[in-house]
ZAMARGU-4260 file (C-alpha; in steps of 0.2 Angstrom, whole numbers, plus 5000, padded with zeros to 4 digits):
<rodrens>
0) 4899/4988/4910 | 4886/4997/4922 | 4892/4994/4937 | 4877/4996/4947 | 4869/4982/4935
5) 4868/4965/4939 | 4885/4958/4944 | 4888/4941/4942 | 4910/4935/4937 | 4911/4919/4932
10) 4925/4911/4937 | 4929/4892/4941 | 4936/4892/4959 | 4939/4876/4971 | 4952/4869/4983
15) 4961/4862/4970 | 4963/4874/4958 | 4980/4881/4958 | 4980/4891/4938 | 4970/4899/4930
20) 4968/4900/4909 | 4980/4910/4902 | 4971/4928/4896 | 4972/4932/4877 | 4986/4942/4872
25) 4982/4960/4873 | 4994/4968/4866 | 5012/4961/4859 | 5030/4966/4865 | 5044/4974/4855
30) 5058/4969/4867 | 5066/4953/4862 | 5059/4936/4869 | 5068/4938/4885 | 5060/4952/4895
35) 5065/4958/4913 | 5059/4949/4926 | 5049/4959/4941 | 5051/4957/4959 | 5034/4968/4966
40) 5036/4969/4983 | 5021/4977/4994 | 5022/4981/5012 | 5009/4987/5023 | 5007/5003/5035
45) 5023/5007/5032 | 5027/5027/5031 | 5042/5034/5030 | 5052/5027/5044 | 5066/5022/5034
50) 5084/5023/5040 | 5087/5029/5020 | 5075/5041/5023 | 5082/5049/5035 | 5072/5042/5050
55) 5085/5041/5064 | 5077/5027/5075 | 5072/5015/5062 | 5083/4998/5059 | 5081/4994/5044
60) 5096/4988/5034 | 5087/4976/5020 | 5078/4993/5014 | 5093/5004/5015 | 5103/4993/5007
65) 5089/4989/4993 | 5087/5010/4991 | 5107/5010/4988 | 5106/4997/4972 | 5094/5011/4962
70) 5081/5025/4963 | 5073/5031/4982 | 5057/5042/4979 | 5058/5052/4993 | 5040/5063/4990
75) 5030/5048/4985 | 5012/5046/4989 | 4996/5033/4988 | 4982/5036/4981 | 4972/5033/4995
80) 4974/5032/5014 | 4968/5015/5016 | 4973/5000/5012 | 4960/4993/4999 | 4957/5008/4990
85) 4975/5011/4988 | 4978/4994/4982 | 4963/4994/4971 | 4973/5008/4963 | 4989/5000/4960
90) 4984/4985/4952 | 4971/4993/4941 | 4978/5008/4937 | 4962/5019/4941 | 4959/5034/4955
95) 4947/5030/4967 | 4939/5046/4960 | 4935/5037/4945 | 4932/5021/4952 | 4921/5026/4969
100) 4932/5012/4978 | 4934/5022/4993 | 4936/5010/5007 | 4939/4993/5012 | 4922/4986/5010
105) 4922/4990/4989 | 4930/4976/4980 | 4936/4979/4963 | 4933/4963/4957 | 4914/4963/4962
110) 4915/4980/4955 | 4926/4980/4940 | 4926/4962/4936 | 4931/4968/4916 | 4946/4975/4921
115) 4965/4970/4916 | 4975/4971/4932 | 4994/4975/4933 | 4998/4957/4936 | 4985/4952/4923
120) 4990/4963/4910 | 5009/4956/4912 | 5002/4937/4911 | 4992/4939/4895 | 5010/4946/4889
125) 5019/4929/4893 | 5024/4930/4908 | 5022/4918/4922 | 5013/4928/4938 | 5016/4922/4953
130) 5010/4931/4970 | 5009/4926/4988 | 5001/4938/5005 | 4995/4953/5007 | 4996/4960/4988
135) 4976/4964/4987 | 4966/4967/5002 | 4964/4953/5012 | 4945/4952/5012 | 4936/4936/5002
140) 4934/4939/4983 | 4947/4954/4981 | 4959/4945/4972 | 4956/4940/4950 | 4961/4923/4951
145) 4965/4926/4932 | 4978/4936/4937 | 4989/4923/4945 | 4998/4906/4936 | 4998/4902/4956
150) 4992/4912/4972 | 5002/4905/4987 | 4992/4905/5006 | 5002/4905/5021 | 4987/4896/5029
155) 4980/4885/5014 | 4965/4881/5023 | 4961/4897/5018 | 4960/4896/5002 | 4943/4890/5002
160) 4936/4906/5010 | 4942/4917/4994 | 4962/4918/4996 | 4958/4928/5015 | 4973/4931/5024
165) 4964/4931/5044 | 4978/4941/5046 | 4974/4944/5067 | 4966/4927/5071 | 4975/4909/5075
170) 4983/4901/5069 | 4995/4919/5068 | 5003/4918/5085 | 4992/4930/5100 | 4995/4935/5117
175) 4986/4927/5127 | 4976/4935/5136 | 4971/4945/5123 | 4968/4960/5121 | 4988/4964/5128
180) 4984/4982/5131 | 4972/4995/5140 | 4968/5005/5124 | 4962/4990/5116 | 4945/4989/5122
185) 4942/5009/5119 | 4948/5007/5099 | 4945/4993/5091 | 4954/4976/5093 | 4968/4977/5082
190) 4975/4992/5091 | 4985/4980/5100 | 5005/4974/5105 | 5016/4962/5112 | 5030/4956/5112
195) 5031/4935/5110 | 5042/4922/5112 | 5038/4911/5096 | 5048/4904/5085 | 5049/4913/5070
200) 5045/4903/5056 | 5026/4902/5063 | 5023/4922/5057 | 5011/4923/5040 | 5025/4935/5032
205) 5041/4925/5036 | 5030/4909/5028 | 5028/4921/5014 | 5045/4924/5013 | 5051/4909/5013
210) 5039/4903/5000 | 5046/4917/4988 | 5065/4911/4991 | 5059/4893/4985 | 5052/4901/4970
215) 5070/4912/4966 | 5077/4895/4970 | 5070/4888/4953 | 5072/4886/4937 | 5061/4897/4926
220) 5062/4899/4906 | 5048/4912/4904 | 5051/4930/4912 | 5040/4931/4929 | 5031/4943/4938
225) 5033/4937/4956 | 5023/4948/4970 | 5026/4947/4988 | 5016/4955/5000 | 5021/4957/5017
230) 5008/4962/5029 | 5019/4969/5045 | 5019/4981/5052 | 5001/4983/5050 | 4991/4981/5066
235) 4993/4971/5079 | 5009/4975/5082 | 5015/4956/5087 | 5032/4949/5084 | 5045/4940/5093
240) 5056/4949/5108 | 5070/4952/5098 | 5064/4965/5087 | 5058/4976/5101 | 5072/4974/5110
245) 5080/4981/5097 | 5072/4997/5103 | 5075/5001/5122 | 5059/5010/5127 | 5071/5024/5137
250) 5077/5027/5119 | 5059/5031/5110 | 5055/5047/5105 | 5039/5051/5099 | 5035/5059/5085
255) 5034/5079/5083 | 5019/5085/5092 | 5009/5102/5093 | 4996/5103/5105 | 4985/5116/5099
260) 4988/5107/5080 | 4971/5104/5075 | 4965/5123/5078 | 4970/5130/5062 | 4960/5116/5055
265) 4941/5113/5046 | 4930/5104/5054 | 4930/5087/5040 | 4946/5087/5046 | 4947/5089/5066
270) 4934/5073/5064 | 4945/5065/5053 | 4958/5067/5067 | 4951/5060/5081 | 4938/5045/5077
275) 4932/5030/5086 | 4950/5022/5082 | 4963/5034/5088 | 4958/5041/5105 | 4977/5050/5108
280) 4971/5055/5124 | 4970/5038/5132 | 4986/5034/5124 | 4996/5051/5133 | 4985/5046/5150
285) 4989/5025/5149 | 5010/5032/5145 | 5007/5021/5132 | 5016/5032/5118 | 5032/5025/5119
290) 5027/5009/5119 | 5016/5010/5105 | 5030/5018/5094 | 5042/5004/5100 | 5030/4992/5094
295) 5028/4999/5077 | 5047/4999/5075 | 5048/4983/5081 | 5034/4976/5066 | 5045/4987/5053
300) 5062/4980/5056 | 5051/4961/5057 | 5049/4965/5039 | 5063/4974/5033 | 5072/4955/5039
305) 5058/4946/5029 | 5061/4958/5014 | 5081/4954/5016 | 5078/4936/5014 | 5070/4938/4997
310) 5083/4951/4994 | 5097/4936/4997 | 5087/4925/4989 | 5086/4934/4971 | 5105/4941/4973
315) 5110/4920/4975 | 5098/4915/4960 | 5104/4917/4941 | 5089/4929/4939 | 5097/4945/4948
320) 5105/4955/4935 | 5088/4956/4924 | 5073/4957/4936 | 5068/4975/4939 | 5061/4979/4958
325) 5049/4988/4965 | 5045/4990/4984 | 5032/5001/4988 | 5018/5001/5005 | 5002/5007/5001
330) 5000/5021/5011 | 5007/5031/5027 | 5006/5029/5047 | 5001/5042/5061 | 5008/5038/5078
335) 5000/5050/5086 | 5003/5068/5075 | 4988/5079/5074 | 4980/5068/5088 | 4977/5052/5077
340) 4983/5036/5076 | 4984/5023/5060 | 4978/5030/5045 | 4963/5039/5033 | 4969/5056/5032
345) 4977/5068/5020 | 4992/5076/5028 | 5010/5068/5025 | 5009/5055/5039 | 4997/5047/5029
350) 4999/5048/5013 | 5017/5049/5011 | 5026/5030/5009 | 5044/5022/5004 | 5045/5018/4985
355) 5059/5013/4977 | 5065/5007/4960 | 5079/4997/4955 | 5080/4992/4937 | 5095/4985/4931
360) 5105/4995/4917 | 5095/5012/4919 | 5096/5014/4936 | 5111/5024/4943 | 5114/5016/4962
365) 5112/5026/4976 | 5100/5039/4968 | 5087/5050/4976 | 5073/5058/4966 | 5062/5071/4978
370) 5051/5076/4964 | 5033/5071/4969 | 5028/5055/4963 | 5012/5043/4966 | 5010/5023/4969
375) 4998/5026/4953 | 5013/5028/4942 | 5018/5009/4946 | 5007/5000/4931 | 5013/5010/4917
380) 5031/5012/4923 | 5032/4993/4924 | 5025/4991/4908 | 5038/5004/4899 | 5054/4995/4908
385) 5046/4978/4902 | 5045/4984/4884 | 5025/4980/4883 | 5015/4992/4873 | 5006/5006/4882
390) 4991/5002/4891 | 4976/5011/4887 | 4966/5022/4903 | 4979/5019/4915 | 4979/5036/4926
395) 4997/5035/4932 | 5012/5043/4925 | 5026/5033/4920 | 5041/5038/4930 | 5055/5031/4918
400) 5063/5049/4915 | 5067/5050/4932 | 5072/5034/4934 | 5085/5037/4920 | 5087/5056/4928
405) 5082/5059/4943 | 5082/5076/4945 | 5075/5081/4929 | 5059/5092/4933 | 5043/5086/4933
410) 5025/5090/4932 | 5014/5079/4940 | 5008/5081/4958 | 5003/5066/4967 | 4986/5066/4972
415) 4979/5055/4985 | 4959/5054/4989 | 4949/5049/5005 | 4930/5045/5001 | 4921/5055/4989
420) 4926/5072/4984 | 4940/5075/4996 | 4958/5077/4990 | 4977/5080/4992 | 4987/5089/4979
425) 5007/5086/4983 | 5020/5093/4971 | 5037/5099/4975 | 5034/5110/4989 | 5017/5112/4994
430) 5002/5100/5001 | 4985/5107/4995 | 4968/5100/5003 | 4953/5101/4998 | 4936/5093/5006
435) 4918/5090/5001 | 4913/5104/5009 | 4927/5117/5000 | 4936/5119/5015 | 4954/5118/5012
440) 4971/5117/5020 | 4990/5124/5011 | 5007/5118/5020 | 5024/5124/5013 | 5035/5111/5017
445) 5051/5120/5016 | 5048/5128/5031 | 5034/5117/5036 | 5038/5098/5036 | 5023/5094/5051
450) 5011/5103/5043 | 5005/5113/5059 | 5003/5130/5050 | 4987/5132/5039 | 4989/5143/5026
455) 4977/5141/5017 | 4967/5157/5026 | 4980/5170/5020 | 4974/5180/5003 | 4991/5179/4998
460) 4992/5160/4993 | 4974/5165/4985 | 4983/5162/4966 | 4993/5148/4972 | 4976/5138/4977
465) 4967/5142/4963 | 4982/5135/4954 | 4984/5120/4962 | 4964/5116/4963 | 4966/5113/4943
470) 4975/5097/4947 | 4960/5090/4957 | 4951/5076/4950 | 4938/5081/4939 | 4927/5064/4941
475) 4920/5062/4958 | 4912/5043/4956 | 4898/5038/4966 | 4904/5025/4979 | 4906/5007/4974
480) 4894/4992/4978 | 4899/4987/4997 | 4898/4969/5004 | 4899/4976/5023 | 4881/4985/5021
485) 4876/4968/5008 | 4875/4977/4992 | 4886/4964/4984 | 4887/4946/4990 | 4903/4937/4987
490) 4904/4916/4986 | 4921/4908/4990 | 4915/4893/4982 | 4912/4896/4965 | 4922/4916/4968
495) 4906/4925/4962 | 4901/4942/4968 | 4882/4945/4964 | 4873/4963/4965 | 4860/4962/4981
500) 4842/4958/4976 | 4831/4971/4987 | 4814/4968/4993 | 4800/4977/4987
</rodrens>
């Protein structure tokens, strides 16, 4: 289908309606009747602070104890640094290169509304899809509603705006007044914190979990695919007291810093580092650094506890010794490294995320796998451990040799892409950039884990670029139709996306 045609999905969508009709079958399993079940658990903004990871601040207990039951990818990467795109390309299975969804703005549905989904493709198979928060990007009309036997809404009032999450706005608990910090107003309103005094149960992702211990709680006959997205710790970083107080702010550090770090670097990327939303030096002037790296640990051990009660949940149910996991976050977090803040850029911070695998009689407990690996390779993975044939155009490698061993070698570098024709090739030791413009950047990350030292300048690493600029994408694809500049309109009430009609 030409995507730039006229677009119009037709798809019932009321109140009401809690399932869909079930797709056609498209293709048969070999397994026996009984297939694994899968637990897909998506958090958001999460890099690699992990205490399994080897971050020594980080409490998080429910992911530590989750990475001991199976197979920690330690060099895992998105495939975009933002959260749409990188979402877009888990659940399709397609590169934003190929797809042109580049930002937050491009809905695959709108896009793409042929397309079998990861979830869809595992409901036309039989099983029974469930999914609850932040799993797509929480924008009206993101989401397939043929994907999902039922969608659950932490605000249900919602549904009826296209499954939006309104993630940041009542009735989500706020400081008030808001905004709570200085740096707010010279950002953008999210780039916020507080601590509150709430009760607990009245944050989206606890009502999310919660929602997903009722469904371990009951009795299912067909296999499930049950996904749970969590949205913390995406901004703003609000939660209750007690998580930040689990960080004394005379006990922060901030993360490694160089101050002359962005001089090596080409000019896509010095303006990549210090956009509208970052504005470090306000952060260092306020002495707001500390705090703001509290706060972000405080939103990461918030969800490491929601993701624990799922985890209690499942091990207490009579479905925990055949359903496969997967917890993955779709992209990374700068606190500050290279002068920026959140996310949209190619270096580790941002593209590098927690990704784990446990799956029950292949799996050896307490594993580690550092060969590079990319959130792309989730759809055809899960489709191998499930026993469902192959699926046809998926971009993504399975990774079931290294869940089975992992340090067998492997030849796949995880590439992640911001906006069209800019790129990040990660293999075992080495970060390659390239940008529209042909500029580039090289790090050796055995002797350069922060990636301050450029390389890519030194006539030395001439073969070693050339080499690792044949793993670039070779399709560039026009950006996607964008409802922020109204070239596609979305409907919550009948869920249809339409191609804009312009005026003569």
């Amino acid at each position: 289908m030409d995507r730039r045609a006229f677009l119009r999905v037709t798809m019932a969508y009321t109140a009401s309606l809690t399932v869909a009709p079930r797709l056609p079958i498209f293709a048969a399993s070999t397994r026996p009747k009984k297939r694994p079940n899968v637990l897909f658990l998506a958090v958001d903004d999460w890099n690699d602070w992990v205490g399994g990871m080897g971050h020594n601040m980080a409490k998080t207990p429910n992911l530590d104890r989750l990475a001991k039951r199976g197979v920690l990818f330690t060099n895992a990467h998105c495939a975009a640094p933002v959260c749409n795109p990188s979402r877009s390309a888990v659940l399709t299975g397609l590169r934003p290169s190929t797809t042109g969804i580049y930002n937050n703005g491009q809905p695959s549905l709108g896009n793409y509304p042929e397309v079998v989904t990861l979830p869809g493709y595992f409901r036309s198979n039989g099983y029974y899809t469930e999914g609850g928060g932040k799993i797509t990007h929480e924008a009206v009309g993101f989401a397939y509603p043929r994907d999902w036997d039922y969608y659950y809404l932490w605000d249900e009032k919602q549904r009826a705006n296209g499954w939006w999450g309104a993630y940041s706005w009542p009735p989500v608990p706020q400081p008030d007044p808001r905004p709570a910090q200085r740096i707010t107003k010279h950002t953008k309103r999210n780039f916020d914190w507080a601590a509150l005094d709430v009760p607990e149960i009245d944050w989206p992702d606890h009502k999310v979990a919660t929602w997903a211990e009722n469904f371990l709680a009951k009795n299912h006959n067909d296999p499930f695919f049950l996904a749970v997205g969590i949205f913390r710790p995406h901004i703003p970083w609000f939660t209750n007291k007690k998580y930040f107080d689990m960080y004394p702010l005379d006990e922060i550090r901030t993360p490694p810093y160089k101050k002359d770090d962005r001089d090596d670097l080409p000019p896509i990327a010095k303006k990549w580092a210090v956009d509208s939303a970052s504005k470090h030096h306000l952060v260092q002037e306020y002495g707001l650094w500390k705090q703001a790296v509290q706060a972000y640990l405080a939103c990461i051990s918030f969800s490491d506890a929601q993701i624990g009660r799922v985890i209690d949940a499942l091990d207490k149910s009579p479905y925990a010794d055949d359903t496969i996991i997967v917890l993955w976050s779709d992209h990374g977090y700068h606190l500050g490294e290279k002068d920026h803040w959140h996310k949209q850029t190619l270096w580790e911070r941002s593209t590098r995320v927690p990704f784990m695998v446990i799956a029950p009689g292949l799996t050896k407990p307490g594993s580690t796998c550092a060969q590079p690996v990319s959130l792309m390779d989730i759809y055809p993975t899960l489709v191998e451990l499930c026993g469902l044939l192959p699926k046809s155009n998926l971009e993504g490698n399975s990774i079931v040799p290294l869940l089975k061993d992992p340090d067998k070698s492997w030849p796949y570098p995880a590439i992640t892409t911001r906006d069209r024709g800019n790129h990040a090739i990660r293999t075992l030791n080495w970060r390659y950039i390239r940008y529209s413009d042909g500029t580039e950047e090289l790090y050796d990350h055995r002797s350069d884990p922060n990636e301050w030292n450029n390389l890519a300048g030194e006539t030395k690493y001439k073969k070693l670029k050339t080499k690792l600029a044949c793993m670039l994408p070779k399709q560039n694809a026009e950006p996607a139709l964008n409802y922020k500049t109204k070239e596609i309109i979305f409907d919550p009430k009948t869920y249809t996306w339409t191609k804009a009609i312009k005026k003569k």
